[in-house]
C-alpha positions as CSV (number, residue, x, y, z in Angstrom):
1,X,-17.5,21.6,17.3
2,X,-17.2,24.6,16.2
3,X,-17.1,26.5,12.5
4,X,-13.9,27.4,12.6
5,X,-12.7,23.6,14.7
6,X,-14.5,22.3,11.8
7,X,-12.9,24.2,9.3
8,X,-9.5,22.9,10.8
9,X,-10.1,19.8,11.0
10,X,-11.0,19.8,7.4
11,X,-7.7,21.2,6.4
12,X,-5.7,18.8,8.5
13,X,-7.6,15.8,6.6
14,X,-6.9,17.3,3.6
15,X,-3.3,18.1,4.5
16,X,-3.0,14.4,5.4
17,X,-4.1,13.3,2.3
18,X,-2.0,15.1,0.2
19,X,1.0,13.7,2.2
20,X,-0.5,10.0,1.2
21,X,-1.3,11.0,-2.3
22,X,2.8,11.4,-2.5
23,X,3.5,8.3,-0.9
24,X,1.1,6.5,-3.6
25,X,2.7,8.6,-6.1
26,X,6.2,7.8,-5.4
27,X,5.6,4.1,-4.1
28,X,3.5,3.7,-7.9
29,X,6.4,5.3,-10.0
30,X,9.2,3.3,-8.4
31,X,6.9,0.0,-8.6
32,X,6.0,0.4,-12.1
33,X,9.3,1.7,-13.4
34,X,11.1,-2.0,-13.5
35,X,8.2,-4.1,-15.2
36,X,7.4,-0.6,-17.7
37,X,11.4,-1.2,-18.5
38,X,11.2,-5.1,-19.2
39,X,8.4,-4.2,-21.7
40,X,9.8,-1.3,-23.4
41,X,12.9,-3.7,-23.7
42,X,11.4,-6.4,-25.1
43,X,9.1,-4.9,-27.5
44,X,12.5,-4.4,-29.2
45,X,13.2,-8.1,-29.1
46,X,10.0,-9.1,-30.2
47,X,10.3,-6.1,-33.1
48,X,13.8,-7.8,-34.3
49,X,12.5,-10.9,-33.9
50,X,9.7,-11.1,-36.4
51,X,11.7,-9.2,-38.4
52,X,14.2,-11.9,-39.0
53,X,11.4,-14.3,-39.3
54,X,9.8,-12.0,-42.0
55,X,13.6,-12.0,-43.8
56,X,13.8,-16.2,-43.7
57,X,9.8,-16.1,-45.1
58,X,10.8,-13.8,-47.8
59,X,11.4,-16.0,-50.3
60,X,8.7,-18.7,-49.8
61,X,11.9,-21.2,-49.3
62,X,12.7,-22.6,-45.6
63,X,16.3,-24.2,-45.8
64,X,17.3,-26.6,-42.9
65,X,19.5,-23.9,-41.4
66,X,16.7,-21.6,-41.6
67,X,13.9,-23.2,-40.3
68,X,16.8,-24.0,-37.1
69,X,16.7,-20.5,-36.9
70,X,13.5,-20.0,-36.6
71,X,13.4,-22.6,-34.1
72,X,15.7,-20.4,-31.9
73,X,13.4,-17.1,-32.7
74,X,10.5,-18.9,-31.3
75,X,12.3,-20.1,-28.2
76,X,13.7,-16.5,-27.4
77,X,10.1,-15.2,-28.8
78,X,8.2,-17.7,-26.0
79,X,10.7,-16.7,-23.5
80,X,10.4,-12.6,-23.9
81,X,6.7,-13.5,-23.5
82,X,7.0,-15.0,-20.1
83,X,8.9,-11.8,-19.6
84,X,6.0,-9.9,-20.3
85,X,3.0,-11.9,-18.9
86,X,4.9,-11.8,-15.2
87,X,5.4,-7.8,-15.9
88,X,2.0,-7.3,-17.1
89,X,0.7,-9.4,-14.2
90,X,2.9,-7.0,-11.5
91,X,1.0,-3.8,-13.0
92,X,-2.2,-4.7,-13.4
93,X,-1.3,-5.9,-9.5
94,X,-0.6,-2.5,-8.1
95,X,-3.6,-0.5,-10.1
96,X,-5.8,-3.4,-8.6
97,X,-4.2,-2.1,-5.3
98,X,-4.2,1.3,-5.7
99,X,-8.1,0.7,-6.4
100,X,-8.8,-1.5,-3.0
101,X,-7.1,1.7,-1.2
102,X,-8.7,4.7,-2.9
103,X,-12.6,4.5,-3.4
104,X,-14.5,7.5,-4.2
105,X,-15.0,10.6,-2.2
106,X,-17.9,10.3,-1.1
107,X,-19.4,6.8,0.3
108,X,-21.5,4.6,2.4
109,X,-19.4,2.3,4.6
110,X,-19.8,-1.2,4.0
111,X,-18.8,-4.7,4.7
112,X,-15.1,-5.0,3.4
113,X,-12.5,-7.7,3.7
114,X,-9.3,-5.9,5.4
115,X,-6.6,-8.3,4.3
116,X,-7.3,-6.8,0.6
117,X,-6.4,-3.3,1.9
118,X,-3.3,-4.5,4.2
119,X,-2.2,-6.8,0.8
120,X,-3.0,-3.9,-1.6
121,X,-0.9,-1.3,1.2
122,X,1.9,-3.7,1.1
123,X,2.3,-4.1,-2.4
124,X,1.7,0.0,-3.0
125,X,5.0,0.4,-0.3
126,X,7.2,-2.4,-1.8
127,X,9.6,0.3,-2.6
128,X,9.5,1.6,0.9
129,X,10.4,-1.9,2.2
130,X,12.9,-3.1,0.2
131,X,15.2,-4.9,2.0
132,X,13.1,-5.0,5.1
133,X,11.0,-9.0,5.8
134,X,7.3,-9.0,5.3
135,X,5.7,-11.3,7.7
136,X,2.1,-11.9,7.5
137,X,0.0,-13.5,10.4
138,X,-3.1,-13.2,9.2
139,X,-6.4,-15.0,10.9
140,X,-9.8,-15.3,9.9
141,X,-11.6,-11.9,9.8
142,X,-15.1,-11.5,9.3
143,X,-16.0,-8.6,7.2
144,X,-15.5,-5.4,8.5
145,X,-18.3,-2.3,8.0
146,X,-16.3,0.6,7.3
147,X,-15.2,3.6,5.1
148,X,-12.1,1.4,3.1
149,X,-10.1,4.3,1.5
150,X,-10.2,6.1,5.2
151,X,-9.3,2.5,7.2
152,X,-6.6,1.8,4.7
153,X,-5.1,5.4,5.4
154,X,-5.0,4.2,8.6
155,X,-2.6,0.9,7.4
156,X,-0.5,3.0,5.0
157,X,0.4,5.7,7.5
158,X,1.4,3.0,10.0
159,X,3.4,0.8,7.5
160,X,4.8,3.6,6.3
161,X,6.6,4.7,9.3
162,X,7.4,1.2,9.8
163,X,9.8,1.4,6.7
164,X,10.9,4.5,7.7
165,X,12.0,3.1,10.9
166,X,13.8,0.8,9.1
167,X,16.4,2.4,7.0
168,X,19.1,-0.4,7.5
169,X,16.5,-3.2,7.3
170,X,14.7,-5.4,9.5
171,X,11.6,-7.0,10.1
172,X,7.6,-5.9,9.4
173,X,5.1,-8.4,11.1
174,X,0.7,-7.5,9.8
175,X,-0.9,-9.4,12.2
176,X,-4.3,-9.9,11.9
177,X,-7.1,-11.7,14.8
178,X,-10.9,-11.5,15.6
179,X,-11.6,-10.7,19.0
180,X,-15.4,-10.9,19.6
181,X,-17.1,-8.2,18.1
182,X,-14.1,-6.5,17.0
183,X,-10.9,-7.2,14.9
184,X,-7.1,-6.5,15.9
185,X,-4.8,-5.5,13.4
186,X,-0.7,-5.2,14.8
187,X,1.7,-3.6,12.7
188,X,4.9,-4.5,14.6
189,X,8.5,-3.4,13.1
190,X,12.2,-4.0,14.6
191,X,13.2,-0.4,13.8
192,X,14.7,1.9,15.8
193,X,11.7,2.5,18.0
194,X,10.2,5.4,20.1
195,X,12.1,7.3,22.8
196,X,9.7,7.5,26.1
197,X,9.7,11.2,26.2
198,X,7.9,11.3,22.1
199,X,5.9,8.3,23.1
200,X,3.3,10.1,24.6
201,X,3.2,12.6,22.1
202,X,3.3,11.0,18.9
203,X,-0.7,11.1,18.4
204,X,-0.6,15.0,18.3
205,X,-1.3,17.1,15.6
206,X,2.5,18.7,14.7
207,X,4.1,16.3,16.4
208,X,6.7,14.8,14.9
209,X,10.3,13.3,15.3
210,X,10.9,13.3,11.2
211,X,12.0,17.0,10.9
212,X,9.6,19.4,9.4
213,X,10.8,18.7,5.9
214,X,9.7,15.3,5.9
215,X,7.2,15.1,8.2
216,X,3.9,17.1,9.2
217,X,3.3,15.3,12.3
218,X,-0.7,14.8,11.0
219,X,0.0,11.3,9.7
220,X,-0.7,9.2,13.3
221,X,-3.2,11.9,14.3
222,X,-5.6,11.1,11.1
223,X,-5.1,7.8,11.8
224,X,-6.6,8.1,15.4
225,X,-8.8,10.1,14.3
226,X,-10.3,8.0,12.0
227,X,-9.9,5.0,14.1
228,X,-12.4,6.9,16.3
229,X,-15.1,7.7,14.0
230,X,-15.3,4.1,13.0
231,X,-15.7,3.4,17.1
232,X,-12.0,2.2,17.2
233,X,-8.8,2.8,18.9
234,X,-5.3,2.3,18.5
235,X,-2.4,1.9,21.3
236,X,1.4,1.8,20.8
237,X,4.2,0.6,22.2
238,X,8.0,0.6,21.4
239,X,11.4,0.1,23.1
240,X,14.4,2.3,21.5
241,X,16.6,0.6,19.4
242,X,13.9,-2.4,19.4
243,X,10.8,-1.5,17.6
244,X,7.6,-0.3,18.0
245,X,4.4,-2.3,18.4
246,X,0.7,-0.3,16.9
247,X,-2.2,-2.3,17.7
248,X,-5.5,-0.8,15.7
249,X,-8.7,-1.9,17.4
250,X,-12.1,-1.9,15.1
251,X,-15.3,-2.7,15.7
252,X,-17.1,-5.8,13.1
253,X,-20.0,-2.9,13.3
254,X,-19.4,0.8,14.0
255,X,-21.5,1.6,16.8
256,X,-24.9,3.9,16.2
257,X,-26.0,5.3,12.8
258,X,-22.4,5.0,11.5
259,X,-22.7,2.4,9.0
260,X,-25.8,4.5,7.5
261,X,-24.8,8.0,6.7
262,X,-23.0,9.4,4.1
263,X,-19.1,10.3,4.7
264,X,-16.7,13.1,2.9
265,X,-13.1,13.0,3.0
266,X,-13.8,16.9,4.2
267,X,-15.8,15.5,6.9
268,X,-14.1,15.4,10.4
């Protein structure tokens, strides 16, 4: 490859990236927004809460009225801190998430479990896939040797356009088998599918059927690519007005010196 191929290359990765970073982005804002607003609420509650408690203590004198009321502080208290244990529990979900998907720049691949990268995907686009059914097939995978922040590129990008496909709803199936040396992950989605003439296309750099202001048609392209350099592949199929089928195809082991050297995100 040459300099300038190289050079390229580089700029579509990063270009590709950039177009992730603002799906995390968005996806993280939308996701955080509703548990950040039950806390913010109820820190009000709890505020007005021990202040009425601090009014009945005033005195050093609990009347029979009073200590009912502070019965039904308590309740409201233990109930506003359900509240918050479920919303704390939610965010400190999706930063676990956003950590299984992004690992630092520069890394050795290694064994990782690919359900936490489909799980921490899924939970990154909830906002994407509102109103649209999650179904999970998983199997039994065995640990998979690979570069996790560029593999789960690969399951963002695809379940991203899934959603997309999906505007009025539908179904997402993440199916998950072990087939020998390899494992087979299938994103399927009931969306509005692929016309034959794109179909063949749709792994191009450019190509793409989103418009340009939406789409930069590198998305699908990364993902093959990097399915490649992990000794993978990944086929499609789709019916219009049906839904569209990807199958990504990964090796347990990357073939040769893979596994051993060091990889860049500005490395084609």
């Amino acid at each position: 490859m040459t300099a300038s191929a190289t050079e390229a290359t580089a700029r579509e990765i990063t270009q590709a990236r950039l177009a992730t970073l603002g799906i995390l982005v968005a996806g993280i804002a939308h996701e955080l927004n509703t548990p950040l607003g039950a806390l913010h609420s109820n820190h009000h509650v709890i505020e007005r809460a021990l202040i009425k408690l601090g009014e009945i203590l005033e005195d050093e004198v609990v009347t029979p009225d009073e200590l009912d009321e502070v019965r039904r502080v308590v309740r409201a208290t233990e109930s506003v801190l359900r509240t918050n244990r479920i919303a704390v529990e939610r965010m400190v979900k999706l930063v676990q998430s956003l950590r299984h998907f992004g690992r630092p720049r520069a890394s050795k691949a290694r064994p990782v479990d690919l359900h936490e990268g489909l799980e921490g995907t899924l939970a990154l686009l909830g906002h994407a896939l509102k109103g649209v059914e999650v179904v999970r097939d998983f199997g039994d995978l065995p640990p998979v040797v690979c570069h996790p922040n560029r593999v789960n590129q690969i399951f963002m990008n695809l379940i991203h356009n899934a959603a997309q496909a999906m505007s009025d709803g539908g179904s997402l199936t993440v199916r998950t088998r072990a087939e020998g040396d390899r494992v087979h992950v299938r994103v399927a989605d009931t969306g509005r599918g692929i016309s034959p003439e794109d179909i063949g296309e749709i792994f191009e750099p450019g190509f793409t059927t989103k418009g340009e202001r939406i789409g930069m048609g590198l998305g699908l392209a990364i993902a093959l690519q990097i399915a490649h350099q992990h000794g993978g592949e990944i086929s499609v199929e789709s019916e219009p007005g049906r839904g569209t089928t990807f199958d990504v195809y990964l090796p347990v082991r990357p073939p040769g010196d893979a596994t051993r050297k060091e990889y860049s995100d500005a490395t084609p």
